[in-house]
C-alpha positions in Angstrom: 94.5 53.0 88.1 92.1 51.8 91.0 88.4 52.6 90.1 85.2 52.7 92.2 82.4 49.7 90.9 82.3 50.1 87.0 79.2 47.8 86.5 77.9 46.2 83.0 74.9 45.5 84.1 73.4 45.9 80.7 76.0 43.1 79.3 73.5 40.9 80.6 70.5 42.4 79.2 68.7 39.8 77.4 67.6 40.9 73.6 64.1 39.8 72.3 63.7 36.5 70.9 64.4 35.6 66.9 61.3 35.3 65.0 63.1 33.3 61.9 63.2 36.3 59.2 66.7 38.0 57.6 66.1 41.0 60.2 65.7 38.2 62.9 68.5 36.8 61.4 70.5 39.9 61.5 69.6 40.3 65.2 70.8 36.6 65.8 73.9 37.8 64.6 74.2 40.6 67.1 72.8 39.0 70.0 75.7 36.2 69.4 78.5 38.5 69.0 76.9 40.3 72.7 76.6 36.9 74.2 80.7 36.4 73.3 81.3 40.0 74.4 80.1 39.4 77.8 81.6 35.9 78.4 85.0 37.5 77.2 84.2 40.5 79.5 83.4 37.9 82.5 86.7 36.4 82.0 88.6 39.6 82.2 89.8 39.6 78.6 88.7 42.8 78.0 90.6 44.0 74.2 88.8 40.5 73.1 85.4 41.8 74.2 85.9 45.3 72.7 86.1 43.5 69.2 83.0 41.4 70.4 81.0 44.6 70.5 82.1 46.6 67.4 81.1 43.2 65.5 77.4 43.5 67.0 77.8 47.3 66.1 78.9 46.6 62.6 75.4 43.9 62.5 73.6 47.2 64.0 74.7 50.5 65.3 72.1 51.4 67.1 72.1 48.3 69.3 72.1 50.0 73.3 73.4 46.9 74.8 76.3 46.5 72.2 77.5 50.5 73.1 77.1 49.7 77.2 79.3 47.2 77.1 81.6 48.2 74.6 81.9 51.4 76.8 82.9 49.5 80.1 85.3 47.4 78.1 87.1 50.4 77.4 87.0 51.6 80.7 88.8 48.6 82.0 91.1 49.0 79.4 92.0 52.8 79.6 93.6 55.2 81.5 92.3 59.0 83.0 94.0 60.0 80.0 93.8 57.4 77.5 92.0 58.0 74.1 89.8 54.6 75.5 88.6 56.8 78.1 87.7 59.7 75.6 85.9 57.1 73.6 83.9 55.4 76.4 82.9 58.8 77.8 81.1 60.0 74.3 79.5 56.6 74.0 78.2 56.7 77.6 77.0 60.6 77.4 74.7 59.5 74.1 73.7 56.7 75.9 72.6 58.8 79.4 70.6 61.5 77.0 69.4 59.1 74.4 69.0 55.6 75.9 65.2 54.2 75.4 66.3 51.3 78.1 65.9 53.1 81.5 68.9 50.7 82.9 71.0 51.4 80.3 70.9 55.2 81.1 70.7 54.4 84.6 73.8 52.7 84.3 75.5 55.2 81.9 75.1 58.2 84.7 76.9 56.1 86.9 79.8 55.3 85.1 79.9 58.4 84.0 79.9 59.6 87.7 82.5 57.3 88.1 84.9 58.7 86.3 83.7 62.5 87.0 84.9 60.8 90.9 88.2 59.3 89.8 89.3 62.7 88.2 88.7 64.5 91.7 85.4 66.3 90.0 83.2 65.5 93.0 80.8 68.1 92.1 80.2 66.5 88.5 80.2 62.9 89.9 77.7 64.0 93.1 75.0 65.6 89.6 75.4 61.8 88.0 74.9 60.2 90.7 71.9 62.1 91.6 70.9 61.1 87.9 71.4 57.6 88.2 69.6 57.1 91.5 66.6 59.2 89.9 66.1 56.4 87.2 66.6 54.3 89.9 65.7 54.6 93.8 67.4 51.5 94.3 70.7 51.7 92.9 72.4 51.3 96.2 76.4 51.8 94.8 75.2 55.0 93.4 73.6 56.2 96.6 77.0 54.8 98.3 78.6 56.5 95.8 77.2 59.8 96.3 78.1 60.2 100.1 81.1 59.4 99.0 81.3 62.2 96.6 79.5 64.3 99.3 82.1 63.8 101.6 85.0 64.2 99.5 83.5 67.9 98.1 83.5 68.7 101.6 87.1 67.8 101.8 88.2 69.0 98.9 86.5 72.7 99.6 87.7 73.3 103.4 91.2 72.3 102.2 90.9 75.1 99.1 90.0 77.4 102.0 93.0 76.4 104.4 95.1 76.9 101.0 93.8 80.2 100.9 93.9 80.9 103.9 97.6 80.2 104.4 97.9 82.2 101.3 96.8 85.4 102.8 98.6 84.6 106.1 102.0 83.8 104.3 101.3 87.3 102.0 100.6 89.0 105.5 104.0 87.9 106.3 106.0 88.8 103.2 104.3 92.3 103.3 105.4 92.4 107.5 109.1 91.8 106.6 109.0 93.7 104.1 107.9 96.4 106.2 110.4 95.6 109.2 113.0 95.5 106.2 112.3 99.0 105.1 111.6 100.7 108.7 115.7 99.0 109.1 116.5 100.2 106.6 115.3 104.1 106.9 116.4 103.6 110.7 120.2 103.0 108.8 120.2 105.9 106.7 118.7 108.3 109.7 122.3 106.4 112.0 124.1 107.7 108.8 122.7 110.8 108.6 123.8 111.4 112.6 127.2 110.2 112.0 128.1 112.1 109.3 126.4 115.1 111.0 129.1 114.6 114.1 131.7 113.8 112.0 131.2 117.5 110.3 130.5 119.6 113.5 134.2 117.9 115.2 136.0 118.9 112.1 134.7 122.5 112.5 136.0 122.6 115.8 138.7 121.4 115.1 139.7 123.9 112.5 139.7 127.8 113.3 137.5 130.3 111.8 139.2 132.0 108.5 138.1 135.3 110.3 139.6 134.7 113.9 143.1 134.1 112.0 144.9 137.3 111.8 148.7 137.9 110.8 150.8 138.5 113.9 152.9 141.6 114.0 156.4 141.7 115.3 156.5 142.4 118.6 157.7 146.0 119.2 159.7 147.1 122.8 158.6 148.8 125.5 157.8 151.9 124.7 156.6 151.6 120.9 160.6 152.1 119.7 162.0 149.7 117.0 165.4 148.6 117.8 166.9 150.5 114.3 165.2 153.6 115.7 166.7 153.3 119.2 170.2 152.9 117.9 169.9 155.8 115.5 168.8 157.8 118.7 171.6 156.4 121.2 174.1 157.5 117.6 172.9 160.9 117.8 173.4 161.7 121.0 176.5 160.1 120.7 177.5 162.5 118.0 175.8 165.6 120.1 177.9 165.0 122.7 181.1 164.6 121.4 180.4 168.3 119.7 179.7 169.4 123.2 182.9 168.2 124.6 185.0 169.5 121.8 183.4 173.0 122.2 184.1 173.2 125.8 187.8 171.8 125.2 188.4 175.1 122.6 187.0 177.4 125.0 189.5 176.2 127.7 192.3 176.5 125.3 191.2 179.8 124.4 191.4 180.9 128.4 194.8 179.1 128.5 193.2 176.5 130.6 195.1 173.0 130.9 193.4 170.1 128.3 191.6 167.7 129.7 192.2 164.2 128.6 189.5 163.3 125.8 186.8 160.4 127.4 185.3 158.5 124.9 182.1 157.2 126.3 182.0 158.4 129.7 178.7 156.0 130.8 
């Protein structure tokens, strides 16, 4: 992963002089084993100069330089999410709180900023730089360093606000359509509702009223007389006067007048 400047200055950090005792000769020890650190670190071979360190460590744990630069040999080494990275960080946030060298906590807010930048804090990284540069004025890469930040804050912050922005305008939308889907929809159902309204007034038009249908009655003739009754009359008077004709037939007979010939039906 590409990095901004993760300096060592403190590899090169010269510790005070040997003055010939054991704890002299302890400190020769460390001091030889930083010396080897730094050339290994120099030369790129970074895993070589990690061991380097934890051997001046190991002569003294409390040696500032030895942590620096066994910090920014893990750095090299690890990733954003490596457990070197984890490591380095601890070591480096001791060393920015705790460090009696001013350029060794000088140098440990930076790196720290560092990776604060690489992992897109810029808010983080823009407080340790600010750190850095107050232990010293003329750490020029951490002033560079903080416009950087600066800038890419900036950056970072108006595009969460177009993000949001394009949020509320794309919920806007959904909530638009949604509306346009119902107001369709309702507009459907009221189309439906017409239709089937129409539908039902045709069908009572076309079929009569219950009420208005009545049973028709036979039609009777002119006159109000069935045709049973009018033959029973026409027999009648059929009958009647065939009794009137055979009465006046007797009477002539009686007188001695000739018989007329009987006429059946004379109409």
């Amino acid at each position: 992963m590409n990095r901004l400047i993760i300096l060592a200055i403190a590899a090169i950090i010269s510790l005070p002089a040997a003055a010939g005792n054991d704890k002299d000769n302890s400190s020769r020890h460390e001091r030889n084993y930083i010396v080897e650190g730094n050339k290994l670190y120099r030369q790129e071979r970074y895993a070589d100069a990690e061991v380097a360190y934890r051997k001046a460590l190991q002569e003294n744990a409390m040696n500032e330089v030895a942590m620096f630069n066994l910090a920014a040999s893990l750095l090299r080494q690890g990733s954003a999410s490596g457990e070197s990275e984890k490591e380095a960080t601890t070591i480096l946030s001791n060393l920015a709180k705790n460090a009696e060298n001013i350029s060794i906590a000088e140098n440990s807010f930076y790196n720290l900023g560092n990776i604060a930048f690489n992992s897109k804090d810029y808010a983080k990284s823009i407080d340790l730089y600010k750190n850095a540069l107050r232990r010293n004025p003329d750490n020029d890469k951490a002033r560079e360093n903080l416009r950087l930040a600066q800038k890419k804050l900036e950056e970072q912050q108006n595009q969460d606000q177009n993000q949001d922005q394009n949020k509320d305008q794309q919920q806007n939308k959904d909530q638009q359509q949604d509306k346009d889907q119902n107001k369709d929809q309702n507009k459907d159902q009221d189309q439906n509702k017409d239709q089937n309204k129409d539908q039902n007034q045709n069908k009572d038009q076309q079929q009569p009223d219950k009420q208005d249908q009545k049973p028709q009655q036979p039609q009777q003739q002119q006159g109000g007389i069935s045709p049973e009754n009018a033959e029973k009359i026409l027999k009648a008077m059929e009958n009647e006067e065939n009794a009137t004709r055979q009465r006046v037939e007797a009477e002539r007979k009686k007188n001695g007048a000739p018989s007329r010939r009987t006429v059946v039906n004379p109409w």
